[in-house]
Residue frames as a rotation matrix with the C-alpha (Angstrom) as fourth column:
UNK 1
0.201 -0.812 -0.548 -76.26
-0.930 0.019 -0.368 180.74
0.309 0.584 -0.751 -202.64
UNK 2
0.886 0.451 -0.111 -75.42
-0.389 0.851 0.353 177.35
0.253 -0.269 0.929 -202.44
UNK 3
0.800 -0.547 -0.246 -72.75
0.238 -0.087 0.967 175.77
-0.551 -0.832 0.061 -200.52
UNK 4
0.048 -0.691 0.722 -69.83
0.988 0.140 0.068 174.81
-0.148 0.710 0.689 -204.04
UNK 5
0.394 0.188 0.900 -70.85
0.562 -0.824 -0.074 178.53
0.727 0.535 -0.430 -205.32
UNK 6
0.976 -0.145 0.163 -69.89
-0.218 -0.645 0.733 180.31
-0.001 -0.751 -0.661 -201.25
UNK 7
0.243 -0.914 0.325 -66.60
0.641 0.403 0.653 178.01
-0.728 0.050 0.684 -201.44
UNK 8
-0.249 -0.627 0.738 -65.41
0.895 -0.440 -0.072 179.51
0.370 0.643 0.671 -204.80
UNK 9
0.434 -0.103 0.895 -66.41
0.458 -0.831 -0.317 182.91
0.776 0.547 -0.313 -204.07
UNK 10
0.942 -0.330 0.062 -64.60
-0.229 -0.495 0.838 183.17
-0.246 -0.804 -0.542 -200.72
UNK 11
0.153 -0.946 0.287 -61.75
0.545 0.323 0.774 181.72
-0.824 0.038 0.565 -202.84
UNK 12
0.356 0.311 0.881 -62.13
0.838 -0.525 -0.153 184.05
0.415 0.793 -0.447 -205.31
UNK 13
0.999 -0.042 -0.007 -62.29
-0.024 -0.679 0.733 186.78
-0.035 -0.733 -0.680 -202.52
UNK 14
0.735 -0.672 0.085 -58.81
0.202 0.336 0.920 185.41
-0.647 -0.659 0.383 -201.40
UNK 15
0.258 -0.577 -0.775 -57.29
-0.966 -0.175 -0.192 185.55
-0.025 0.798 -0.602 -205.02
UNK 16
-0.359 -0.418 0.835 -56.52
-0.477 0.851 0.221 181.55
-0.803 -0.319 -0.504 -203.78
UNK 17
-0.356 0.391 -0.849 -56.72
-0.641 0.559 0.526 178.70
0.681 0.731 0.051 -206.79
UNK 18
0.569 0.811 -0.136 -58.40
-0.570 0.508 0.646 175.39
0.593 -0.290 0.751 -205.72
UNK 19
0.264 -0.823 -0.503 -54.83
0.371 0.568 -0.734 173.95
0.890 0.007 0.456 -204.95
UNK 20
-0.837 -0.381 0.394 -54.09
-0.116 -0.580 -0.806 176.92
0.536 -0.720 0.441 -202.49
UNK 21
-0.014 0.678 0.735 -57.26
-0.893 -0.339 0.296 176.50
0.450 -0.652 0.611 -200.85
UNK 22
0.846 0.303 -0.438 -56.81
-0.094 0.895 0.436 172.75
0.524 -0.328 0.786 -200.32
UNK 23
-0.311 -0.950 -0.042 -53.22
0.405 -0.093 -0.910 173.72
0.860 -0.299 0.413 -198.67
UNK 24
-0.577 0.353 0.737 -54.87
-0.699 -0.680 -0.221 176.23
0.423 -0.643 0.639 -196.11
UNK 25
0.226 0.815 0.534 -57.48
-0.968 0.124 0.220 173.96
0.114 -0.567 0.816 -195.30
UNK 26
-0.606 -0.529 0.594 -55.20
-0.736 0.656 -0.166 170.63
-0.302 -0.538 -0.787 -195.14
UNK 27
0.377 0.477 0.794 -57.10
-0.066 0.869 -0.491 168.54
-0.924 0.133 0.359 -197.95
UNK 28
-0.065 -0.537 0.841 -56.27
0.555 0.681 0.478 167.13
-0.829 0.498 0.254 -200.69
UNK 29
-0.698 0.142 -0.701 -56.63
-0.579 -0.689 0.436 168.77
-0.422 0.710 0.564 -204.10
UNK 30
-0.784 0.566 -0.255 -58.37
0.279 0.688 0.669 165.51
0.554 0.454 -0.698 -205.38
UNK 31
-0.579 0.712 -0.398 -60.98
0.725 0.226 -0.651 165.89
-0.374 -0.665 -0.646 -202.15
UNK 32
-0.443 0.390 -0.807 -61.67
-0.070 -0.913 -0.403 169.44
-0.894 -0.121 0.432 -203.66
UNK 33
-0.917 -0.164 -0.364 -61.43
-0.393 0.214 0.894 168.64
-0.069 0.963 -0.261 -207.19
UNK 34
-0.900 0.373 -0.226 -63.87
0.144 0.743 0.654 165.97
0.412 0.556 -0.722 -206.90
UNK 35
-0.603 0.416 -0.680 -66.44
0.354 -0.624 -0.696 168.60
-0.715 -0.661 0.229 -205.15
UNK 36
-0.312 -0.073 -0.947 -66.39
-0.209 -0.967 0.143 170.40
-0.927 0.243 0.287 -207.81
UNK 37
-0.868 -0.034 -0.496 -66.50
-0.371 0.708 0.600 167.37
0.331 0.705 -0.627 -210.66
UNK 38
-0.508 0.716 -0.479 -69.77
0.777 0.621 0.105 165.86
0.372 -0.319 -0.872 -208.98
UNK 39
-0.478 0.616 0.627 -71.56
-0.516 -0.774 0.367 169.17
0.711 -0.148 0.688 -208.05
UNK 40
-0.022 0.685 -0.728 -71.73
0.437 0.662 0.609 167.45
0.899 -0.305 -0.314 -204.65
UNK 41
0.762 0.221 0.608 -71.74
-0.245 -0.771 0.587 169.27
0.599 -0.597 -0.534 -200.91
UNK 42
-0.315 -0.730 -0.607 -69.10
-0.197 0.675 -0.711 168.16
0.929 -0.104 -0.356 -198.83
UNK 43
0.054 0.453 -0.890 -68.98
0.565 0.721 0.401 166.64
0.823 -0.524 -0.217 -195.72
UNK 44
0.993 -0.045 0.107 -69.19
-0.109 -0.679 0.726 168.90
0.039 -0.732 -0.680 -191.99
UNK 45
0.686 -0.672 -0.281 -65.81
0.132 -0.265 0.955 168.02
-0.716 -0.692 -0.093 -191.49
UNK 46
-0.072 -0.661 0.747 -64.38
0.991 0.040 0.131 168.95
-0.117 0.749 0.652 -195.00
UNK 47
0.495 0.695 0.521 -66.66
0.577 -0.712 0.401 171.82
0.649 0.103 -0.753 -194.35
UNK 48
0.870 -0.326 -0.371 -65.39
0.235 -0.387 0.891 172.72
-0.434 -0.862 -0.260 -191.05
UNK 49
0.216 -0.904 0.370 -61.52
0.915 0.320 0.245 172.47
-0.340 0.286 0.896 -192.89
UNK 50
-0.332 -0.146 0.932 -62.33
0.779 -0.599 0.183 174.70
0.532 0.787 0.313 -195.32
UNK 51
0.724 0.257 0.640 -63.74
0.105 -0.958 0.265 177.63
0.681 -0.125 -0.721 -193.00
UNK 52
0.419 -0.792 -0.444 -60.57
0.365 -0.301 0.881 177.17
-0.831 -0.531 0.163 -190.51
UNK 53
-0.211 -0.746 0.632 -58.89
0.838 0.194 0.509 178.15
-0.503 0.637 0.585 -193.94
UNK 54
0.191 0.544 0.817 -61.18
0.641 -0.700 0.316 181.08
0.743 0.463 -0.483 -194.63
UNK 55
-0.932 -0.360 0.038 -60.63
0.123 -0.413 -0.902 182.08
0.341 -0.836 0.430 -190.85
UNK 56
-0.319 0.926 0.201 -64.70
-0.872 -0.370 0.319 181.91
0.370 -0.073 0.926 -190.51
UNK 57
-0.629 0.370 0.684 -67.06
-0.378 0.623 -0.685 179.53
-0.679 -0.689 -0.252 -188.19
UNK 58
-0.946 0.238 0.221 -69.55
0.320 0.560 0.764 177.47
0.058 0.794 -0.606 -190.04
UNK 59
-0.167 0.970 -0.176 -71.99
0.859 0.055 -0.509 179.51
-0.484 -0.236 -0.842 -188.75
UNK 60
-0.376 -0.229 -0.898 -70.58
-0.420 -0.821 0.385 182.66
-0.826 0.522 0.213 -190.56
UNK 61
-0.955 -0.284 0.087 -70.61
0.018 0.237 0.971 180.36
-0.297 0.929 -0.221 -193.48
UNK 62
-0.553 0.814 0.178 -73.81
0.819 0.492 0.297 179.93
0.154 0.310 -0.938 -193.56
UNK 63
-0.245 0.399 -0.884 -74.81
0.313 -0.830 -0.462 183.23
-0.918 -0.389 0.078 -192.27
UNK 64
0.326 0.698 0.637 -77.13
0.895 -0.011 -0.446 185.31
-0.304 0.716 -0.628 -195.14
UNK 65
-0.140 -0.459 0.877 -76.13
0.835 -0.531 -0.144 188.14
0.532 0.712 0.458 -197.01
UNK 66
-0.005 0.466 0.885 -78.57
-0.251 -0.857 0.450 190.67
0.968 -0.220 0.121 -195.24
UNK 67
0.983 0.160 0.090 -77.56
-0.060 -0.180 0.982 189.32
0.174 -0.970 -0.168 -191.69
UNK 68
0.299 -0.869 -0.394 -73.95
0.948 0.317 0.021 189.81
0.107 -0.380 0.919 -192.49
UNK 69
0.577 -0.150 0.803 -74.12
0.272 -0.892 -0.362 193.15
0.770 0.427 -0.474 -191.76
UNK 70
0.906 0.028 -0.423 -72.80
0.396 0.299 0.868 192.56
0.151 -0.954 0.260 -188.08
UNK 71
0.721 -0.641 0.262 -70.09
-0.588 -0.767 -0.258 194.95
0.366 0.032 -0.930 -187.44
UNK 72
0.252 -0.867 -0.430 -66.52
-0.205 0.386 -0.899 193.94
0.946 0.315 -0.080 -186.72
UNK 73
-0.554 -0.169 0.815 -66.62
-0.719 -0.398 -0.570 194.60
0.421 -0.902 0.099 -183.46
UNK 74
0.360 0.810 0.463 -69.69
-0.912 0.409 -0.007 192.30
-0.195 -0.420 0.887 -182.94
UNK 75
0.761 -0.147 -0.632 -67.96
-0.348 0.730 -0.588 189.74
0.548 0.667 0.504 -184.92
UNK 76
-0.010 -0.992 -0.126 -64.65
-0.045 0.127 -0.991 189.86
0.999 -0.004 -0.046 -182.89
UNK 77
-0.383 0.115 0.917 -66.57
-0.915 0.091 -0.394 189.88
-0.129 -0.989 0.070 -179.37
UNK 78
0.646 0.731 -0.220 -68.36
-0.703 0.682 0.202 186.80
0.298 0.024 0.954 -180.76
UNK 79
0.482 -0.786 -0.386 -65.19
-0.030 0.426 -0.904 185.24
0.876 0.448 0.181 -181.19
UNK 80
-0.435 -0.310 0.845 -63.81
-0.762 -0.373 -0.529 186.18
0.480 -0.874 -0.074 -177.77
UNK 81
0.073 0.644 0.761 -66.67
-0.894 0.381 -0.236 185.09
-0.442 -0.663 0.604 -175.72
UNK 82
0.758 0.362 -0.542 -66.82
-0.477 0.875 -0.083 181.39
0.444 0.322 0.836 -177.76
UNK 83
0.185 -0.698 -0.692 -63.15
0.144 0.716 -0.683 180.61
0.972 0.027 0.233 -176.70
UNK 84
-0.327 -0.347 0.879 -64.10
-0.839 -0.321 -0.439 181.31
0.435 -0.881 -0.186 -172.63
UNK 85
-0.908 0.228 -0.352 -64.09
0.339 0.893 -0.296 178.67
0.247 -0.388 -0.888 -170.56
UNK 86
0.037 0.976 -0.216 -68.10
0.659 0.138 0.739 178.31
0.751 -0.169 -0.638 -168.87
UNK 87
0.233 0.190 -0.954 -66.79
0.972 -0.043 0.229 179.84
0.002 -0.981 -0.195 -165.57
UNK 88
-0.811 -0.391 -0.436 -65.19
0.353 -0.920 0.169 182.97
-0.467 -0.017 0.884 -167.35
UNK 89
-0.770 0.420 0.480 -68.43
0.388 -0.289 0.875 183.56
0.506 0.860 0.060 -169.17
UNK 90
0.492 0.660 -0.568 -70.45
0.777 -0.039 0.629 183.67
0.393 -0.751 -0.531 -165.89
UNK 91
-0.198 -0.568 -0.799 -67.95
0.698 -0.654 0.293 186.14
-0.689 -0.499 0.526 -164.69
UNK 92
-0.842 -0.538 0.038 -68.63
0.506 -0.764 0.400 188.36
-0.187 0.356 0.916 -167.91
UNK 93
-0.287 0.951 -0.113 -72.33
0.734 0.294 0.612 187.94
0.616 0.093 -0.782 -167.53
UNK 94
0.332 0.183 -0.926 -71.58
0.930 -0.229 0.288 189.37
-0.160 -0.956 -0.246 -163.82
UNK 95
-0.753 -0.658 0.023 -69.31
0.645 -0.731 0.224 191.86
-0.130 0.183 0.974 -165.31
UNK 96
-0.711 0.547 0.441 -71.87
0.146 -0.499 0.854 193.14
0.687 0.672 0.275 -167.99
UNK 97
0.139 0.940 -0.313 -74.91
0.935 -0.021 0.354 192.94
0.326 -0.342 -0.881 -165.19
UNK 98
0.042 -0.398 -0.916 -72.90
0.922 -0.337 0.189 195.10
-0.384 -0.853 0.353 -162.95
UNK 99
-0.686 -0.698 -0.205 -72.00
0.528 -0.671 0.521 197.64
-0.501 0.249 0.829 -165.30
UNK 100
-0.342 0.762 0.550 -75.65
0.538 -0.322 0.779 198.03
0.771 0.562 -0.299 -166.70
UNK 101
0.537 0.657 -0.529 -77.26
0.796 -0.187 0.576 198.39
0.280 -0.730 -0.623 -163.23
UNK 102
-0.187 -0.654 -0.733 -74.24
0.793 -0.541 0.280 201.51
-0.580 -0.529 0.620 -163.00
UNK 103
-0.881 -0.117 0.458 -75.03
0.472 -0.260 0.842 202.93
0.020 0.959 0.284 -166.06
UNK 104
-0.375 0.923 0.088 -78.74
0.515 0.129 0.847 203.46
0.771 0.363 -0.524 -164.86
């Protein structure tokens, strides 16, 4: 699917017009508009806009049909773990070692 075609159908998804998606994502209507008029790709950081406005990373966005099967759960620890600092991630590393080598 290509990028113009994922945009509308996660706005679609939403029930959102093109107006309500440039509100959420804090661009213009013209910036979208003229996306859409020129069948062109936008840029990473119009990109980026628009998935803070979806509520999705740009890797989600890009993520394939048959590897979004990733369960909520997997999805919502990704999330977690991305916003720890470096030193709390070593700690859940230790956490998770600890709790395997108990398990066994």
């Amino acid at each position: 699917m290509e990028i113009l075609e994922k945009i509308d159908a996660l706005r679609k998804e939403r029930g959102w017009s093109i107006n309500n998606l440039a509100m959420e994502a804090a661009l213009t209507q013209s910036t979208l508009n003229n996306l859409y008029t020129r069948h062109t790709e936008p840029k990473i950081s119009t990109l980026k806009a628009i998935c803070g406005a979806f509520g999705i990373t740009l890797s989600e966005f890009f993520q394939e049909q048959d590897e979004s099967a990733e369960s909520d759960i997997d999805v919502t620890l990704n999330r977690a773990i991305s916003k720890l600092s470096v030193q709390q991630k070593k700690a859940l590393i230790t956490l998770l070692g600890s709790s395997r080598r108990l398990c066994n």
